[in-house]
SEBAKE-971680 format. One record per residue (C-alpha): residue in one letter; x, y, z. Coordinates in steps of 0.5 Angstrom, whole numbers, padded with zeros to 4 digits, always signed. Layout:
<pts>
AXYZ;...
</pts>
This chain:
<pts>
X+0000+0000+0000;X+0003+0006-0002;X+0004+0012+0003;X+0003+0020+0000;X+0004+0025+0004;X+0006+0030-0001;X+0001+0037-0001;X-0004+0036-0007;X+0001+0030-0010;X-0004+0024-0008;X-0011+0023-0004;X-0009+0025+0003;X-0006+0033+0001;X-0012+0034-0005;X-0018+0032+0001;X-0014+0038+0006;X-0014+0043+0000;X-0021+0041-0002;X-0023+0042+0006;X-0019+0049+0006;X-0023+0050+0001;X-0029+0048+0004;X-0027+0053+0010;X-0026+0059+0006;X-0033+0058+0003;X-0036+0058+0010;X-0033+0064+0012;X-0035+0068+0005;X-0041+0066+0006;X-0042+0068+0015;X-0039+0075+0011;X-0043+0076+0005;X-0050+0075+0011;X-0046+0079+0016;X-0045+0085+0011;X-0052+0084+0009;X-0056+0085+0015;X-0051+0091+0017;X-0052+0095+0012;X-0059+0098+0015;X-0063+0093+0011;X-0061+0095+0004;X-0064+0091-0002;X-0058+0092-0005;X-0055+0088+0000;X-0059+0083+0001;X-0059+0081-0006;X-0052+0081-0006;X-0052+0076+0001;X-0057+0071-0002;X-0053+0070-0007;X-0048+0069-0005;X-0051+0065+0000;X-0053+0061-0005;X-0047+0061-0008;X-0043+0059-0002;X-0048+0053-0001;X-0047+0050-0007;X-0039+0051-0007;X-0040+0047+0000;X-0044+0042-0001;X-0041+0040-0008;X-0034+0040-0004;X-0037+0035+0001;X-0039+0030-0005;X-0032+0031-0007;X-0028+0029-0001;X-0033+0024+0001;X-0032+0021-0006;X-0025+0022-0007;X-0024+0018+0000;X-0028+0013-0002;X-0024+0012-0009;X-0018+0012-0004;X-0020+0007+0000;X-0022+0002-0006;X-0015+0002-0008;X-0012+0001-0002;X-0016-0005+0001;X-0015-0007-0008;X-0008-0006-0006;X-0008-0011+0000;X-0011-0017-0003;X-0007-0017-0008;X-0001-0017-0004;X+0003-0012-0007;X+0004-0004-0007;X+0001+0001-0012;X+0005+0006-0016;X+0003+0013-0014;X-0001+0016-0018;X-0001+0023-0021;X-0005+0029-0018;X-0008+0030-0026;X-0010+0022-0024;X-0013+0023-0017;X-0017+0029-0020;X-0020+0025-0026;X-0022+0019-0021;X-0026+0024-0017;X-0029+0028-0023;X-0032+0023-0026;X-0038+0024-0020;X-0043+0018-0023;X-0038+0013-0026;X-0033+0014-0021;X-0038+0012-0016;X-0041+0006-0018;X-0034+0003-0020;X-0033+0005-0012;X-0039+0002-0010;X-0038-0004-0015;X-0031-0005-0012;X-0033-0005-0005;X-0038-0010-0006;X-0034-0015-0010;X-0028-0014-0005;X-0033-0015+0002;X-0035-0021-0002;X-0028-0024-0003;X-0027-0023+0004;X-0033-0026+0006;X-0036-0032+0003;X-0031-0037+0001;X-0034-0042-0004;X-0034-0050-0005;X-0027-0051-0008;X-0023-0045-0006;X-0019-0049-0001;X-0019-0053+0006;X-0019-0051+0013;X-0016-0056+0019;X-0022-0057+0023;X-0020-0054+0029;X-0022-0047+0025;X-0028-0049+0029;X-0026-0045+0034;X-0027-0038+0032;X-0034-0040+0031;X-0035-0042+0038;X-0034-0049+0038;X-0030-0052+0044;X-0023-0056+0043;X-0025-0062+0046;X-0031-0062+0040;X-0026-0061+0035;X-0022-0067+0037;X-0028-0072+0038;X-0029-0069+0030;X-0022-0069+0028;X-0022-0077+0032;X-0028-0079+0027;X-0025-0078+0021;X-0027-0070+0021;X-0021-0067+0018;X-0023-0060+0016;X-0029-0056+0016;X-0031-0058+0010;X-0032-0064+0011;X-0036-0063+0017;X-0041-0058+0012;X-0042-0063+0007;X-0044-0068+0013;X-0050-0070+0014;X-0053-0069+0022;X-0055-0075+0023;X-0048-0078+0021;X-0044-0072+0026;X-0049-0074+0032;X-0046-0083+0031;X-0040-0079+0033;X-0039-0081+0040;X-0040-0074+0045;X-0043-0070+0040;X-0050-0069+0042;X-0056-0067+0038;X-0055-0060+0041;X-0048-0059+0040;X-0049-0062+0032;X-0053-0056+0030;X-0048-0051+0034;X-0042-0055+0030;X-0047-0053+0023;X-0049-0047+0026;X-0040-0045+0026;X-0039-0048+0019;X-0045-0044+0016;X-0041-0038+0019;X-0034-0041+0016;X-0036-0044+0009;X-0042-0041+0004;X-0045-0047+0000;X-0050-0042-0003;X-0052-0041-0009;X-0046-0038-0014;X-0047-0035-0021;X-0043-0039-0027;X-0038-0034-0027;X-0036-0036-0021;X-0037-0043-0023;X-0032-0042-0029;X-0026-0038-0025;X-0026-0044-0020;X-0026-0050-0026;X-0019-0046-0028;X-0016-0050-0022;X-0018-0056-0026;X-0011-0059-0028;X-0010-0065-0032;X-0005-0072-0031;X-0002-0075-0038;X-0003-0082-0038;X+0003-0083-0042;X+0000-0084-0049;X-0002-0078-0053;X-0007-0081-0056;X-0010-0082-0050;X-0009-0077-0047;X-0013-0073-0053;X-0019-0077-0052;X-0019-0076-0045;X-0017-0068-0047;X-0011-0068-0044;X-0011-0073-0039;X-0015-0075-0032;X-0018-0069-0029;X-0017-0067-0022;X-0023-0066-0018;X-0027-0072-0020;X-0028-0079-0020;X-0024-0083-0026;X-0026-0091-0027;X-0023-0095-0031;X-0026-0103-0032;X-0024-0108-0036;X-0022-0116-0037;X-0016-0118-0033;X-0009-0116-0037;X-0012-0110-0041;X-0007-0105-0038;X-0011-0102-0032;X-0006-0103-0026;X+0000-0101-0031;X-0005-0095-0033;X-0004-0094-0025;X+0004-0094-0024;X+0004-0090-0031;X+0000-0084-0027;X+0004-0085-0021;X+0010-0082-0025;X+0007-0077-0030;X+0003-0074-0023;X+0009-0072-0021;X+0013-0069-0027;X+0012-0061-0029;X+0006-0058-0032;X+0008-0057-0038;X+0010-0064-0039;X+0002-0066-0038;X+0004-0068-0030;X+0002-0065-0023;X+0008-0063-0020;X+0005-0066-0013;X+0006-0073-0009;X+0001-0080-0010;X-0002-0083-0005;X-0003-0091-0007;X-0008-0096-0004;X-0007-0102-0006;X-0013-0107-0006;X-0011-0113-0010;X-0003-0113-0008;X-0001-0111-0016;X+0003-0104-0013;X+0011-0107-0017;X+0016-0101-0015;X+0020-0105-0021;X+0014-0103-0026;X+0014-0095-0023;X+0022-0095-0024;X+0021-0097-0031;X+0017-0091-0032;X+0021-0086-0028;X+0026-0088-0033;X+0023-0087-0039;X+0022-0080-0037;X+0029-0079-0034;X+0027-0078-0028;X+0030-0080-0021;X+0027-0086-0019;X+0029-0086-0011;X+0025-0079-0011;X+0020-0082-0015;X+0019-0087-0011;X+0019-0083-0005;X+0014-0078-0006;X+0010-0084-0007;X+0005-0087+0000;X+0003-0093-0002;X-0002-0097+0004;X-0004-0105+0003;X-0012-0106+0004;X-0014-0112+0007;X-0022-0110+0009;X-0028-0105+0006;X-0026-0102+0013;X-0019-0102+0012;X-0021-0097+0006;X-0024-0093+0009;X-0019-0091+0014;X-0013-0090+0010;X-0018-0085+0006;X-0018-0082+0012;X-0011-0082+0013;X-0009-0080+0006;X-0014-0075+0008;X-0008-0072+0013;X-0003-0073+0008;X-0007-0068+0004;X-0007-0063+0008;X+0001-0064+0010;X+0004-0064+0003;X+0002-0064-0004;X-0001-0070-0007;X-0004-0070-0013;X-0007-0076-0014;X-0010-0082-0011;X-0010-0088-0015;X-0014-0094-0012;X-0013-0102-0015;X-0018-0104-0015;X-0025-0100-0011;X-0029-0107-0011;X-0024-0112-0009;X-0025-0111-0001;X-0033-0110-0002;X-0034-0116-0007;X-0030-0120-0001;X-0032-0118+0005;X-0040-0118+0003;X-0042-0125+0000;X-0049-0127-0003;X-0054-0124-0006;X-0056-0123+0002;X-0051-0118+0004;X-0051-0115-0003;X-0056-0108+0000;X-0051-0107+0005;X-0045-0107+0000;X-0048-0103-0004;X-0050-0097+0001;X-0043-0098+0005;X-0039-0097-0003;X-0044-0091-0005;X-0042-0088+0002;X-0035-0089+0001;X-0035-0086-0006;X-0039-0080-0004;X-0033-0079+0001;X-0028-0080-0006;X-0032-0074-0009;X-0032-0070-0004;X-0024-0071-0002;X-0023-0070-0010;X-0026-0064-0010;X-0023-0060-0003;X-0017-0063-0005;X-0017-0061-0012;X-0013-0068-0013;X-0015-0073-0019;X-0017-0080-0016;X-0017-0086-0020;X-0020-0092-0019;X-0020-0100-0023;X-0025-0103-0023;X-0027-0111-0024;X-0033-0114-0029;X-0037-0119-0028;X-0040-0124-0032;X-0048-0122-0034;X-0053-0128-0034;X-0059-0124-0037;X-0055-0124-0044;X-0054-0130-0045;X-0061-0132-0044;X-0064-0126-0048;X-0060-0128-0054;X-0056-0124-0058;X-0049-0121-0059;X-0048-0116-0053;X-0041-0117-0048;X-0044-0123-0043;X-0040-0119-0037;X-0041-0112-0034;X-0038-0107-0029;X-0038-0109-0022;X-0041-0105-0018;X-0048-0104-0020;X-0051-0097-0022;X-0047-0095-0015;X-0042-0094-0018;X-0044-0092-0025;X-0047-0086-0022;X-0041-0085-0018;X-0036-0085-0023;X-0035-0078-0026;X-0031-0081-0032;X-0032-0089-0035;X-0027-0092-0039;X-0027-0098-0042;X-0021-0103-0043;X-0020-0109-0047;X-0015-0112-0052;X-0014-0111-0059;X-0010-0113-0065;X-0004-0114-0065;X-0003-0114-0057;X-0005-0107-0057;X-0010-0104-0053;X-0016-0100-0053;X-0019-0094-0049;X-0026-0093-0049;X-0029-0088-0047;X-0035-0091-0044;X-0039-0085-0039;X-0037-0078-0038;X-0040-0071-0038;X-0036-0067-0043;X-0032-0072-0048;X-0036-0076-0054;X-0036-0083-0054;X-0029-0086-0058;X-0023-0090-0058;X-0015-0089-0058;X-0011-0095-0058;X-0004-0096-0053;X+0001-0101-0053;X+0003-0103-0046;X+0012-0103-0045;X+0017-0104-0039;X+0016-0096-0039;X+0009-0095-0038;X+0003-0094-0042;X+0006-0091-0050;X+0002-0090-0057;X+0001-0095-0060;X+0005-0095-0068;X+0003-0102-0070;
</pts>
């Protein structure tokens, strides 16, 4: 914020001259009554005093309007000035004084700017980042609330406001009543209202895309797999999934401009398939350092459904810590399939797998991470009895997962030992297909 004390050189000393101005118009205006009335009542004089009166009344107030504009002008420049954390150059009096003469322009920008920057300070929106769960208390919440949260998984405040009441009350110690204070202090930390497209646009900016190390997948994709939301990828076994997955752990750490996401992976490993020979290859293929590589990868092997969902919530703190860029699951149905056999128990999976990927989405989006995820197939007995051509298999998952998954791509083998990508579900790309080929160095194009 620039300082200028110089006499007439910038606001402060224009607004001093504007009062003195001010001043002098209020004493010629006493004089021009006092001469007025002394003069024995003369008409002649009285016409003089109401005139100038008139004109003093009018020199003053419009000062007045000036001054308060020429504040408010200054004050716009500085708050302007300070979010956006740098000094602004001095301005010229032929620059201070345009700003204030241009009366109703001027002010409607003025009042614009204070607006916009009232709102910046005081609605953050869904996406512009994270708070640690502890934010809560400048709302009022107690610690010992904050840590009963942050003991349930609850890392940041954002979780806790895309919560429901009934999940906040299983939480051990949070009664009903301390549930609708914590979302009372969230409503006051975080603005989940209504927002215009614009403001929907300038968040998706954030968006950024991870090569797949194929080019030819990666245009069908737009430019690789998205952060902020949920990527499936299906198909039969040895089509090139979990090589798609180490191929990502290495492309997600390299530079934006060379198609990564300059950040770390975090792995959960559902099917034991994570080979850190296979990422190494990939490493080197880019030239990069494998033992760096390797270290900014965190790699977890899950054993149960339950043991997913804590080592979300641990991935979740690593989030917090450090930049990851990604999170990459081998394979998401793997414990579910495993752990709830039968068609008896296949309602309670499928709700348990819908809460978990709903936690996915909403990690993705707070995070701003690119979450990749493999999925099996199943055979699908219907088709066969109908008759007919159609694939006698299907995803795994059922509509959960379907409706989960942001983006659907679908795995099979091709000529030639190829493979083919297709894009099988999305909400911004066509229908189509790129082939690949499956090396020592990760996933390439495909050139036979």
């Amino acid at each position: 914020m620039s300082h200028r004390g110089e006499k007439g050189a910038g606001p402060g000393g224009k607004e001093i001259t504007m009062m003195a101005e001010a001043d002098a118009a209020s004493e010629r205006t006493r004089r021009s009554m006092r001469s007025g009335t002394d003069g024995g009542g003369a008409m002649h004089g009285q016409m003089h005093a109401r005139d100038d009166v008139a004109a003093g009344q009018a020199r003053f107030s419009s000062l007045q309007e000036e001054l308060a504009l020429a504040s408010a002008h200054r004050n716009v420049d500085a708050a302007s000035a300070g979010i956006q954390g740098m000094a602004q150059p001095p301005a010229t009096a032929e620059e201070d004084f345009e700003g204030v003469t241009c009366v109703e322009g001027g002010r409607g920008e003025a009042l614009q700017s204070v607006e916009t920057i009232h709102r910046a300070q005081e609605e953050p929106f869904y996406g512009s980042g994270f708070d640690d769960v502890d934010e809560l208390q400048s709302a009022g919440i107690s610690a010992a609330d904050c840590a009963k949260l942050r003991d349930a998984g609850y890392l940041t405040v954002g979780q806790v406001a895309m919560e429901t009441n009934k999940s906040l009350s299983a939480v051990r110690g949070l009664s009903e009543a301390k549930v609708e204070k914590v979302k009372a202090a969230v409503k006051s930390l975080v603005c989940f209202g209504f927002r215009s497209g614009s403001e929907v646009a300038a968040q998706r900016q954030s968006v950024y895309r991870i090569s797949t190390g194929s080019r030819n997948l990666d245009e069908l994709l737009g430019g690789g797999i998205n952060s902020q939301e949920l990527t499936e990828v299906f198909g039969e076994f040895r089509t090139g999934k979990t090589q798609l997955c180490h191929t990502l752990c290495v492309t997600a750490q390299m530079s934006r401009d060379m198609g990564g996401g300059e950040g770390m992976v975090a792995y959960l490993d559902t099917e034991g398939t994570f080979r850190p020979e296979n990422i190494a290859g990939v490493a080197r293929r880019y030239g990069m350092d494998i033992d760096a590589v390797l270290d900014n990868i965190r790699h977890v092997r899950i054993h149960s459904h339950e043991h997913l969902n804590e080592a979300l919530v641990q991935a979740t703190a690593l989030f917090m810590e450090a930049p990851f860029r990604a999170l990459i699951i081998d394979s998401i149905i793997q414990p579910f399939r495993t752990d709830f056999a039968g068609r008896a128990e296949l309602s309670e999976r499928q709700q348990k797998l819908n809460h978990f990927c709903a936690r996915l989405l909403k990690v993705a989006a707070e995070f701003n991470i690119a979450v990749l995820y493999t999925n099996q197939i199943m055979s699908d007995p219907s088709v066969g009895c109908a008759g007919g051509f159609a694939p006698t298999w299907k995803p795994a998952g059922g509509h959960v997962l379907a409706h989960a998954s942001t983006t659907r791509l679908y795995l099979r083998k091709g000529a030639g030992g190829s493979r083919v990508c297709k894009v099988y579900d999305s909400p911004c790309r066509p229908e189509g297909e790129a082939s690949f080929a499956l090396t020592d160095g990760g996933i390439i194009d495909y050139s036979g």
